[in-house]
Structure formats: C-alpha cells, structure tokens
C-alpha positions, 0 to 999 in steps of 0.5 A: 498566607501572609505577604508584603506587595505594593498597591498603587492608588489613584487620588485626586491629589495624584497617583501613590504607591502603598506598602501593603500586608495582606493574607490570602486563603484557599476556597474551593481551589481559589485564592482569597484576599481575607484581609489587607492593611497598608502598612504605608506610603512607599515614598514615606516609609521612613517617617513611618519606621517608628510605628511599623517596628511597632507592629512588627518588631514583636510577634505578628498580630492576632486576628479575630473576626467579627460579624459586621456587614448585615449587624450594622446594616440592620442596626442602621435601619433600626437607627432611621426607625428610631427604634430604641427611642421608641422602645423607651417612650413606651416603657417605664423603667428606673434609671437603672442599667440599659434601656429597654430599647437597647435589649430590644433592639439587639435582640430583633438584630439577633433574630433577624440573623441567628436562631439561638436561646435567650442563653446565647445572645450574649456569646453571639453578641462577643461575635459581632462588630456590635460590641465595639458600639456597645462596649458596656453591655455585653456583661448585661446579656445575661438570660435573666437580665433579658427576660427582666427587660421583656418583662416590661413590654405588656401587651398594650405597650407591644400595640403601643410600640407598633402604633408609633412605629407604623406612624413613623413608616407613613409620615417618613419612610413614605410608605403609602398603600392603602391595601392591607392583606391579613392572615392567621396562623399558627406555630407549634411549641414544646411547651408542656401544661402551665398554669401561668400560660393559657396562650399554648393550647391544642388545636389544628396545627398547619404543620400536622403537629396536632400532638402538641401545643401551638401559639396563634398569630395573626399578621397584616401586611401592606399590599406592596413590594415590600410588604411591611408588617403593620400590625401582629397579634398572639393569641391562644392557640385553640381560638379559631380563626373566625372567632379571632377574626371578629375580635381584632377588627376593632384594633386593625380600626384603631391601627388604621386610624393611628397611622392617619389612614381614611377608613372608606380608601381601605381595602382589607384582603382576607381568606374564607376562613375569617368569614362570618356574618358579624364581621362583614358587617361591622366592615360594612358599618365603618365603611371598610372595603374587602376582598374575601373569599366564599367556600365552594360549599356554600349554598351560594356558590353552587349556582355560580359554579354551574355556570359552564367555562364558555361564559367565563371572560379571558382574564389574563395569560401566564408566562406558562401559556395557561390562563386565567378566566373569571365569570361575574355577578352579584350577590346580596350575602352575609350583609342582606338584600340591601347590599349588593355585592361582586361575586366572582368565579375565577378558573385557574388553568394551572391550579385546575392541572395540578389539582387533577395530578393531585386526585389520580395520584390519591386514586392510584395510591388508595389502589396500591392500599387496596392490592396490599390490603387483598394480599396481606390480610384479606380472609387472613384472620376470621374479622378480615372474612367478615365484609362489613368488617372489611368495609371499615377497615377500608373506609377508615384507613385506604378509602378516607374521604368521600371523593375517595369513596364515590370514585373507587366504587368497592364490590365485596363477594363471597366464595369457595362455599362462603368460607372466603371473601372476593374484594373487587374494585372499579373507577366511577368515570362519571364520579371522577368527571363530576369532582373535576367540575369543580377543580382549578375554581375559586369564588371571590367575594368583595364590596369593591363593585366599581374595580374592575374583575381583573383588579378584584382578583389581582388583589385577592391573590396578592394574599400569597404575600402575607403567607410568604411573610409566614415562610419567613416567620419559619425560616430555620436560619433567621427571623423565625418564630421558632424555636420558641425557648419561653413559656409564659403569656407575657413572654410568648408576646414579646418574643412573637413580637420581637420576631415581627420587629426582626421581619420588619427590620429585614424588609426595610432594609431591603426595601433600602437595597431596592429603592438605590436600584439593585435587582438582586434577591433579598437572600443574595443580598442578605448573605453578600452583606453577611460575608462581610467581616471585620478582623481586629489585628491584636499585637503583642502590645497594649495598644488599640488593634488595627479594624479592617474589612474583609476584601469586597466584591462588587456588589458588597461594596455597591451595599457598603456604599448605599447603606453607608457602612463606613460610619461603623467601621473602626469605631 
C-alpha cells in the first residue's frame, strides 16, 4: 500500500516537518515499511511543486529492487584489500576490455553470496546495486568472456596473488599470529574422463562419493578468531594426503617467509594423516614448530595408552560438567634419538561418552541383521545351509569389522538330523571392556616442550577451525566450492581459488563487523546485510529514477554505519 504522511525530523539546525510517500507491505500478519522517500519539506512545498507534478503528474513510479547491502559490504572489503589492483599487477592482458581484476572480483562477490553457473553471473549481475558502479560491464559477463579471464590466472600467478594478498593482511589489516592450522580435503564433481584434466581423479571421497571423481585441496589458516585462509592448494584427487603433505611444505616455507614471518616463532597445527618420517624432518631441518597427532595403532602408542586414567592430570572442565585429562611424556619418533619430543595422552570425558553410544548402537543394529538374516533366509536356500557360506555372508555384510566380530561372538550348529542350521550369537563382555580402554583417547605429538600440556592441547584442537572453513567451503547458499561447472586443470584452479578469495572476503568483513563491537553470529549479520535492498523508482519520464533504501533495523543501520555504506548509495 502507498500513502502520503508527514515525518518530523530533528537536525541540528532545528526541528522540520517533511511530506513523506511511503509503501508498506504485509509479512507474516505485520506491516512492513518497503520503501519511503520525502517528497519534501512541509514549509517549502511550494517551491518544490514544479519538481513534485514531475513525479506525479503522470503515472506513479516503477520500482525495481536491487541487492545492495552484503554486495557493497563485501565489494568495500575488496577495495581496502586492493584487490582489483593486485589481480592486475599479477597478470599480463592487453589494453583490451575489463581488467582481470575486475572479473575476479565479481566473481569472488558473487560466490560469496550466490551459487550459480559462470552462465548466470551476468543476470545475477542485473539484480545487484553493482551495476550502478560498474555500468559498462554487464554486456561483458558473458560465460566465455569469463572463462577468457581465468584463462589468465595460472597456477604461479594464483600463488602469486595470495603471496601479495597475505602480505597485505599482516602489514595493514594487522593481522599477527603466528599459528597456522592445515587440513586436506576433498570435493566430488560430475566430471567425466578428459584428457586435458588430470586433476579429477578416483579416490577416497569424505562424503562417500567413491563413484565419482574429486578434486583436492588443502587449506592453511590462522590460528585466531577470525581464521583468514592463508594460503590454498588443488590437487589431483588421487594423491594422499601424506604424499601431498611432503610436497607443499616448501611452498607454506615460501608463503611464511613472503609475509615476513620468522620461521623458528611458527607453529604448524596438522592432523595424523599428514604423518611421515620426510616431512617431520624437514620441519625439524628449517626450525618450524608443530603440533600433530600420533594413530593409536602405532607401535608407540600402545605403551602410552596403557598407562591407567589414575595417572592423567585434570586438565580443564567443560560447561557440561565432563572434563578433560592428559597424561604426559617424551618421545623420540620420527626424528630419532637425538630428538626428544612431547607425547601427550589426552581423555576427553565426552568424546569417551559419545564414542561408546556410537559402538552399542553398531552392536544393536548388527543384532537386528543378525535376527532378520535367521528369519528371511537362514536354511532358505541350499548355500544358507552350508555354515561356512554362512559365516561369509555374515562376515561380509552384518559383522564387518573386527570390533564387530570380537564382540558378538556367532556359534553356528546343525539340527534336525543335519539337514538344517541353528544360528546363535552372544556378547563378549570382556571383548567390549578391552575396545572401551581405548575410547574417548587421543595422542598428541609436538616439538613445542617448553608449552605447557594444557597449551599443547588447546592448540591441537583448535584444528576444528580450519574444518569449519571446509563447512563453509560446502555451504549450499554461499561460498561453496560446489557445484563445480568447469572442467579443465587450469579452470579447476581458479574457480577453487575464486571460492578461497570468496571465504576470505567473508571472513574480513566480519572480522570488520567484530572489531566495531557487534556480538551477533556472522550468518545474522550476513543475512541482516543482505536484507538490505536498494529500490529504483522509475517515472514515466526520461529522467534519472529516484535511489532509495529499504526501511532498516537497528542492527542494519548499526552495519550501515560501521561499513560505511552511504558512499554506495545513489551512485
């Protein structure tokens, strides 16, 4: 509904009344102010009749809505990063159309807010406030312009790019840790066999997707609030995580050393699966600090896993009321005798709790197998009468893994003369006592021996930080790596990286939000900023329309405000 009122505003010249026109709309049973615009100040209505029968002589303005709140706000970090400029140094292109840097930067806005094809950037561009400052470019988003632009981003001018970027971060952003958490992970894709990619390979998939290829990437992060992606790498998706671990070591050396770091104040945080004799010692070698993980499996760690909970030390105790323990020693692993290092056993009341709910419940579901195997098809068919044939299909299909297999002890008899079989089962108590020793444990490994325990392990588990980078990375909504629409080697790259650039502009600006003292979750604020719209009322005229913002909230206008969104509006 449209309609005239009268606003009193108060100035510090004084106090005025302003003839208002406003248009309001029903949500969920409430009235809500869409849009307002002061036609004018009451006491001098008359001089602005001329301008007013403009507007409204004819037929009422057309509205159009425009994305405009979390598009400037990520486009104003982009700007502080320098990002565009960057994009440009690195890459050499004629005189010839739109920078790099400016599809680059669009495209990291547009994946940090929406997931679409490289086909869709141009009509997401149309929705957005962005094509008020970028007037000419629009025409220039089509999917083969934008391919012809990543084109020019090879793999040393990605690293290139990030090295100038994490530069930028310490000497201005004032960034300053010196923690580094690294992870590896992968991302399923559709991509069939082609000869020019050798990047999308079979593996082991971490969403179960063994059926299909996947692309790699490792990510470092800082260990801080905010936790800034430093430095990304794809990779094909059949390397292990180990093998790739050795490899990219010498460039985390070369990043470190770009952003002015000294190599003996870092610490690497990393999981077990990176482990390997090679890359301790070339952390060993350049004088890097870690904190990793040891497998329980390890000849090394059976003697620290034996060692009883009455010789652990209270570490710290969680809001839940269960609590942390951790026994410790040294070792002299991986690097030798020369080198001793800290070994801790931690004990994690809750992981302990939810890891033996996880085993009754494979116990009590292999049983339920177990009944409907007997029920359906025991002595059914002449191979369910035969025990051994019997014994495989248990073992393949209900009993499949050895803890399994040592708990549930199956016994299997022949009656009625032989002609059938009798399948009985029971629970091995002291099987099941001797797999819960080991649960809710965890073995800790780093060079870091003047740090307290408690520090040591603090720092392992802050790794959960860079997973929840990956999460983002997987959001269906923003940022995500998937869906994945390219399919060559050099494409892969940059639309990883373009991902990374997306997460990066994310975290910055809600590092921003933090820093000006406002608590809310990055998603509130991500989607209060994005429910601020600009509306274009177009009149029946060749004139230029009228640029409005939606009504705000409080903590709208308190983002407004801190971001300094008013040098966007009406431009």
């Amino acid at each position: 509904m449209v309609f005239v009122f009268e606003k009193n505003v108060r100035t510090k010249y004084g106090k005025y009344t302003y003839i208002c026109l406003g248009h309001n709309v029903y949500e969920n049973g409430k009235s809500k102010r869409v849009w307002e615009i002061n036609i004018g100040r009451k006491d001098k209505i008359n001089e602005m009749l001329p301008e007013i029968k403009r507007r409204f002589s004819k037929k009422p303005p057309i509205p159009q809505q425009f994305a405009f709140g979390l598009v400037y706000a990520l486009y104003s970090i982009s700007k502080e990063l320098d990002l565009i400029e960057i994009s440009n140094e690195c890459t050499i292109k004629r005189e010839q159309g739109f920078p790099v840097g400016e599809y680059i930067t669009l495209l990291a806005i547009n994946r940090a807010v929406a997931l679409n094809s490289k086909s869709q950037v141009q009509k997401w561009f149309d929705k957005t406030a962005l094509s008020r400052y970028f007037p000419d470019i629009p025409e220039s988003l089509t999917t083969q312009n934008i391919l012809n632009q990543m084109g020019y981003l090879d793999q040393e001018t990605i690293r290139q790019v990030e090295e100038i970027i994490c530069k930028k971060l310490y000497s201005e952003f004032g960034l300053k840790s010196d923690c580094f958490l690294f992870d590896p992970t992968n991302f399923f894709t559709y991509i069939r066999e082609y000869k020019k990619n050798t990047i999308a390979q079979r593996g082991h998939n971490k969403k179960k997707r063994n059926d299909l290829r996947q692309v790699s990437m490792s990510l470092l992060v800082t260990r801080d609030e905010y936790n800034m992606p430093v430095m990304h790498e794809t990779y094909e998706g059949n390397v292990p995580d180990v093998t790739h671990f050795k490899q990219v070591l010498t460039l985390m050396e070369r990043r470190f050393k770009t952003i002015g770091l000294e190599l003996p104040k870092i610490t690497l945080v990393f999981d077990k699966g990176n482990n390997s004799k090679d890359a301790y010692k070339f952390l060993d070698s350049k004088h890097i600090h870690f904190v990793s993980s040891i497998r329980p499996s390890m000849n090394i760690s059976k003697p620290i896993l034996d060692v009883p909970l009455s010789d652990y030390q209270e570490l710290w105790t969680k809001k839940n009321g269960r609590k942390v323990f951790g026994y410790r020693t040294t070792t002299t692993a991986y690097l030798g005798k020369g080198k001793q290092n800290t070994l801790i056993a931690t004990f994690d009341e809750d992981t302990f709790a939810l890891q033996e709910y996880n085993l009754d419940e494979s116990i009590y579901k292999a049983i339920l197998k177990l009944k409907e195997f007997i029920k359906v098809q025991l002595n059914t068919k002449p191979q369910w009468k035969d025990p051994k044939s019997v014994v495989t299909k248990i073992e393949r299909d209900i009993l499949k893994t050895k803890k399994l297999r040592s708990i549930i002890v199956i016994s299997i008899e022949r009656i009625h003369n032989g002609s059938e079989l009798e399948l009985t089962w029971r629970i091995d108590e002291t099987a099941r006592e001797e797999y819960l020793k080991n649960l809710g444990k965890s073995i800790i490994f780093s060079n870091r021996n003047e740090w307290s325990t408690l520090e040591i392990v603090k720092t392992y588990r802050a790794q959960i930080d860079v997973e929840r980078q990956f999460k983002e990375l997987n959001k269906r909504g923003r940022i995500s790596v998937m869906p994945m629409y390219v399919w060559t080697n050099e494409m892969i790259r940059v639309h990883m990286f373009i991902s990374v650039l997306a997460l990066l502009l994310s975290n910055l600006l809600y590092r921003k939000i933090q820093l000006a003292g406002i608590p809310d979750s990055k998603d509130i604020c991500f989607e209060a900023l994005e429910d601020i719209k600009e509306i274009r009322l177009y009149y029946d005229d060749k004139g230029p329309p009228d640029v409005l913002l939606t009504q705000m909230s409080p903590l709208q206008r308190k983002l407004f405000k801190i971001l300094d969104l008013n040098r966007f509006k009406g431009k």
